[in-house]
N, C-alpha and C positions, 0 to 999 in steps of 0.2 A: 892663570891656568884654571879651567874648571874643572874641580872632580865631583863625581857623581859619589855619594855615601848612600849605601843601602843598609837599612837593619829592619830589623821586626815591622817596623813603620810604613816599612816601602823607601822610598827614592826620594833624596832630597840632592840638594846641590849647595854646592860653595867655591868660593872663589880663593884662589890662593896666590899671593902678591910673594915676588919673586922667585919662580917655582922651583931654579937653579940652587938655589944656597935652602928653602924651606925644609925642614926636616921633620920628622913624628910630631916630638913636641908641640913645633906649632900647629903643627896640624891639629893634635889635639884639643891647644886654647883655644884651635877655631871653631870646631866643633861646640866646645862648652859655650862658648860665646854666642853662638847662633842656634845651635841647636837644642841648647840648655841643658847639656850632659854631664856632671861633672868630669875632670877628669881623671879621676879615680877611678869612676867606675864603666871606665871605657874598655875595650877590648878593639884592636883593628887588624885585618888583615887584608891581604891581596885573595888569600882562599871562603869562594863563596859557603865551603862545610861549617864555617865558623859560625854560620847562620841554624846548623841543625844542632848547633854545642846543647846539652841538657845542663853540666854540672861545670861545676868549677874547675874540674879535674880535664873535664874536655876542652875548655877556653886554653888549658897550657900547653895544650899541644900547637897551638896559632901561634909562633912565635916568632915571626917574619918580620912583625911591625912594634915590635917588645920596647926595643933601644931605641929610647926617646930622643938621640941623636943622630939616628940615620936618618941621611937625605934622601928624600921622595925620590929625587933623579935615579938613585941609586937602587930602587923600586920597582924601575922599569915604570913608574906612571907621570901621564903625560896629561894632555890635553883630554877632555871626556873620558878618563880611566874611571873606574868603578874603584874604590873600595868599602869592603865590609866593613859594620859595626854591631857588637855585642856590648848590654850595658846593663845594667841594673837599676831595676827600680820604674818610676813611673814617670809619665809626662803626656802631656797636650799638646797635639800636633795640629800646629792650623800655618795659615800663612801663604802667600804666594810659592814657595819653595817647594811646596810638599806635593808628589804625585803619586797618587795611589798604584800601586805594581799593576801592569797589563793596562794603565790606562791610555797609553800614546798610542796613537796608529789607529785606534776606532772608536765608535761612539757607545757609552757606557749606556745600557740596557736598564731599567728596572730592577731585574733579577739580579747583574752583574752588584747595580749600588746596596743591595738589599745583602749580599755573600759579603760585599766586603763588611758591614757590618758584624758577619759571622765570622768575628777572630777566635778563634779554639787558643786559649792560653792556660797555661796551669793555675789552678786557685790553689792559695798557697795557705788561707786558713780557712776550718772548716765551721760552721753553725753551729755546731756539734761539741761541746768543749771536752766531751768525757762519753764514754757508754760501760755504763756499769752492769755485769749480768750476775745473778742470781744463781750462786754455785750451783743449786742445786737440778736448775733447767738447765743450765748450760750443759751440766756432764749427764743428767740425761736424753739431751739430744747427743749428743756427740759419741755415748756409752752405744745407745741402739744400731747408728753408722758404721760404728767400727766395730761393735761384737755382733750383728746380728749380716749388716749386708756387708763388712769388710772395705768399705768404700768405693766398692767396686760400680756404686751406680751414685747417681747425683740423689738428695734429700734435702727439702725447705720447708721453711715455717715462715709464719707472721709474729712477732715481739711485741708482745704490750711491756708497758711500765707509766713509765713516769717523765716528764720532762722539766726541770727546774728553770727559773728564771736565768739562771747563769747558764745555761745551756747544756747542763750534763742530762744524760738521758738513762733511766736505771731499769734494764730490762728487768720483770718479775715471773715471767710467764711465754709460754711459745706455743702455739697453736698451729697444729700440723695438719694444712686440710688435704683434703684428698687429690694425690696426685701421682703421676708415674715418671719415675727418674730412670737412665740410660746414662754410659760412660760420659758422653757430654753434652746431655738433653734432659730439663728438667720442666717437666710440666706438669702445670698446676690446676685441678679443676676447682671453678670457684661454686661452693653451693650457698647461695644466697639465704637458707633458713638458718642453716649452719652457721653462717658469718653472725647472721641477726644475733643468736643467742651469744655468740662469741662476744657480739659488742658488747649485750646488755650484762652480762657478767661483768665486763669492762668496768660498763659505765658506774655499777653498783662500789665495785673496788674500787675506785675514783682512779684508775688506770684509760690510757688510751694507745692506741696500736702505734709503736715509735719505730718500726723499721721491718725488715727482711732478713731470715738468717741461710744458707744454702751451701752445700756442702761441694767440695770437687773430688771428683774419683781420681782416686789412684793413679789411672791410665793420665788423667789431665795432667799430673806432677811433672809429666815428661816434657809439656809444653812449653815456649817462650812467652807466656805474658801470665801480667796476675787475675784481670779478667777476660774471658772469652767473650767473642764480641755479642755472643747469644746473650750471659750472663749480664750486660753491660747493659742491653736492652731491657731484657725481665728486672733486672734493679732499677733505670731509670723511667718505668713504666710503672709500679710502684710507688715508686719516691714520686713521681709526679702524681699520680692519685690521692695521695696520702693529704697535699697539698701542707704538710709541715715542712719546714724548716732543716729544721733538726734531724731530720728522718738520718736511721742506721744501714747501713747495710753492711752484713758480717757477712764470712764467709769462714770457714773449718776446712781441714785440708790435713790430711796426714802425709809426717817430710819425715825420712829417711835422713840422718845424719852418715858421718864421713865412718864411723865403726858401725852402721847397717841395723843401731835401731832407730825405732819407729815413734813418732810421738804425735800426738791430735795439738794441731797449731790456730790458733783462734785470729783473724785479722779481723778491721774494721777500717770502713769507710765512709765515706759520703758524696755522694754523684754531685759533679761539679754544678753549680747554679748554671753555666753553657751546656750542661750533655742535658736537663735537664727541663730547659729552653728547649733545644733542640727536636730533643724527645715529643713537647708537646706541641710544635710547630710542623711537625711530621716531617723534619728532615732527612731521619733514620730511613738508611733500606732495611725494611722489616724482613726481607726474603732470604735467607744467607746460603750461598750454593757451598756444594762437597770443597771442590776446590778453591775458596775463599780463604784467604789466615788468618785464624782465629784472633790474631792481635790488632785486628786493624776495623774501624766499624765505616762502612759504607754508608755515604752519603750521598740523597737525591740531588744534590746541588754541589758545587763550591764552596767550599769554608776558606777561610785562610788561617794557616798556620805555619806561623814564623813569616817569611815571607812570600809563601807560597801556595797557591793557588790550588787545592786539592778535592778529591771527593773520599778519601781514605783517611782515619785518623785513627793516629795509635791509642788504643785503649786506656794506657796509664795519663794522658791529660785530661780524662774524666772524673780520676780519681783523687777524691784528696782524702788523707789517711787520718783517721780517728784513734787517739787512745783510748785504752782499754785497762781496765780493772773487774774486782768482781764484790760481791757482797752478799748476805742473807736475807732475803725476800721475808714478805710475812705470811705468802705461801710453801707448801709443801710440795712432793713431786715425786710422789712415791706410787699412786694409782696409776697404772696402765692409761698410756696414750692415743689417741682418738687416730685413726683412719692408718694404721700399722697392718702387717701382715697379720697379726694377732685382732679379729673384734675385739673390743671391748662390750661384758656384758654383767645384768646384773648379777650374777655369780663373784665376780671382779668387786661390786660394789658390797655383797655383803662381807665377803675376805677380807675387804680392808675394813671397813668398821669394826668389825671382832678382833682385828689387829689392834685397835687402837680405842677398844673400848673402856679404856680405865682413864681415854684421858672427856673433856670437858666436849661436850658434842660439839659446840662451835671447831674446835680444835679437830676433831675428824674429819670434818667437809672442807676443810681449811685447806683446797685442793684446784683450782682452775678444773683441771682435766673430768675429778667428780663432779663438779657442775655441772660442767658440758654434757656430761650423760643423761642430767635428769632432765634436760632439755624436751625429752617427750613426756613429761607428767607435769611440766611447769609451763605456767606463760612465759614466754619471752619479754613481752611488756611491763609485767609485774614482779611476778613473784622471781623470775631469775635476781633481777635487781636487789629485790627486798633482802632476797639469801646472801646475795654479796655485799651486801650494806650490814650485813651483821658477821661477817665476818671481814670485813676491813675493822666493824669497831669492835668487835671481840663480847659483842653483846649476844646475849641467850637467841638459843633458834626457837621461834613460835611452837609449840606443841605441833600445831598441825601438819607443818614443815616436818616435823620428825615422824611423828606419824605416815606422814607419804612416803619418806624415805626408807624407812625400814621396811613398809608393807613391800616398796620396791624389791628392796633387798630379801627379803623373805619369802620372794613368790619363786628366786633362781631355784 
């Protein structure tokens, strides 16, 4: 008797010698035997859902084919019957046996052999081993969101820090350029003088830009997925620019517990190495109409996922989920931040010097955000660098540096 086995892989075939008395069992050492599955971690049923199972919890509900001593006759399967297979783990499929899903009946296309290469599967570890942020950016992006716009509109930034050989990533800083947020529309204008001096402070703090941070309103809380398929884009458009590894992307989200308070939730991810592909191969529909669901991202082509043939794919196989901690930066984040309902201006910069004028001048500018400001009295090629190379080492600021500063600050 032949039966057709279908999983993840597509469509394979086997033969089963005495189909009459044959039961689960062996069906299963047939399988492992030909197919190279162990038997452990086999799952089979007569029900094709068993192919859309995510979790463990869903595989027990397929419980048709459990009893490794019921007879196949007993199945209802016969000659050319289909059964499902769900398995764990990894393997190489080659061989006469194997036919890729949708390929009988016509001649496979260019495009067609190029989509089956496009398997959409879940990555299960991230680059990413850690993303540490800097108490005191963290809660002041998240302090502004929630006490000044209520969450009621989206808010992002860009993270610098650090990235370790072991792959943890330690935000120190967050850089919020100009842009306009809406219940579930977050756009960002990019202004290229702005970035320059952004990097070159970077680069002086021996920091580099390690991810995207962006917040969800309110309204979005009501949603069925974790990211929207907008947000899925704007992050793996990023992360692909970025052209790191490592790359973060956070997300803040205020959740309402089951007694109706309210508390600011920090996640962390990282766009799958496939959304990420994707992304730079231009498979994404970049277009997202009103009545599209938000959990699902459109594709110019075919992908396959599981074993099936789609141009739709749920948002959380993009996702693979990052730990998260937090730590004390060797900046501060106490001066008013750039491109806010509030200017920033030099009035702003002499208030805080006078705050903090008993401590050590390196230690007052000891500020990402003040930097950014002197940006129109500094070069961006030089002298931003130079300012943050003495305060990564904690060494004295050149007279003249102080001199420009104050004169700045003194003319509000």
């Amino acid at each position: 008797m032949l039966l057709r086995i279908r999983s993840r892989d597509g469509l394979e075939r086997l033969t089963v010698d005495n189909p009459q008395h044959a039961t689960v069992a062996q069906l299963k050492s047939l399988i492992q035997t030909n197919l190279r599955i162990p038997i452990e971690n086999q799952t089979l049923s007569t029900n094709q859902n068993l192919l859309l199972a995510k979790t463990a919890d869903d595989l027990t509900r397929f419980a048709d084919m459990s009893n490794p001593t019921t007879p196949l006759s007993a199945l209802n399967l016969g000659h050319g019957s289909i059964v499902f297979l769900a398995y764990d783990g990894e393997r190489t499929v080659a061989g006469p046996n194997f036919h890729p899903a949708g390929s009988f009946g016509r001649k496979m296309t260019m495009d067609d052999l190029i989509a089956k290469q496009m398997k959409v599967t879940r990555q299960e570890t991230p680059h990413c081993e850690l993303v540490s942020f800097d108490r005191d950016c963290a809660n002041a992006f998240q302090r502004y969101v929630n006490d000044t716009l209520a969450f009621a509109v989206k808010r992002g930034g860009l993270m610098y820090g650090t990235v370790s050989e072991e792959g943890k990533v330690e935000v120190d800083f967050i850089y919020e350029p100009p842009q306009n947020g809406t219940e579930e529309v977050l756009t960002i204008f990019r202004d290229p003088e702005e970035e320059k001096a952004v990097e070159a402070i970077a680069l002086g703090l021996g920091m580099r830009r390690v991810g995207f941070i962006f917040t969800q309103s309110v309204g979005q809380d009501k949603k069925d997925y974790t990211l929207s398929n907008r947000e899925v884009l704007q992050a793996a458009e990023l992360h692909a620019e970025s052209g790191l590894k490592e790359w973060v992307t956070a997300m803040v989200k205020l959740e309402v517990n089951e007694d109706g308070e309210a508390a600011v939730h920090f996640e962390a991810f990282q766009m799958s190495d496939m959304c990420v592909r994707l992304f730079k191969e231009g498979w994404f529909e970049t277009e997202i109409g009103e009545d599209q669901d938000p959990k699902l991202s459109k594709m110019k082509k075919d992908v396959v996922v599981g074993v099936k043939d789609t141009r739709e794919v749920d948002n959380d196989f993009f996702l693979v989920v990052v730990g998260i901690s937090d730590h004390q930066g060797p900046l501060s984040s106490t001066f008013p931040i750039e491109n806010r309902i509030t200017a920033v201006t030099a009035r702003d910069l002499k208030t805080h010097l006078d705050r903090a004028k008993n401590l050590p001048y390196v230690k007052r500018i000891a500020d990402f955000h003040l930097m950014l400001l002197l940006r129109g009295f500094l070069d961006a090629n030089a002298d931003l660098p130079a300012l943050a190379q003495c305060v990564l080492t904690q060494s004295a600021i050149p007279e003249g540096y102080q001199v420009l500063i104050d004169s700045m600050a003194n003319a509000a």
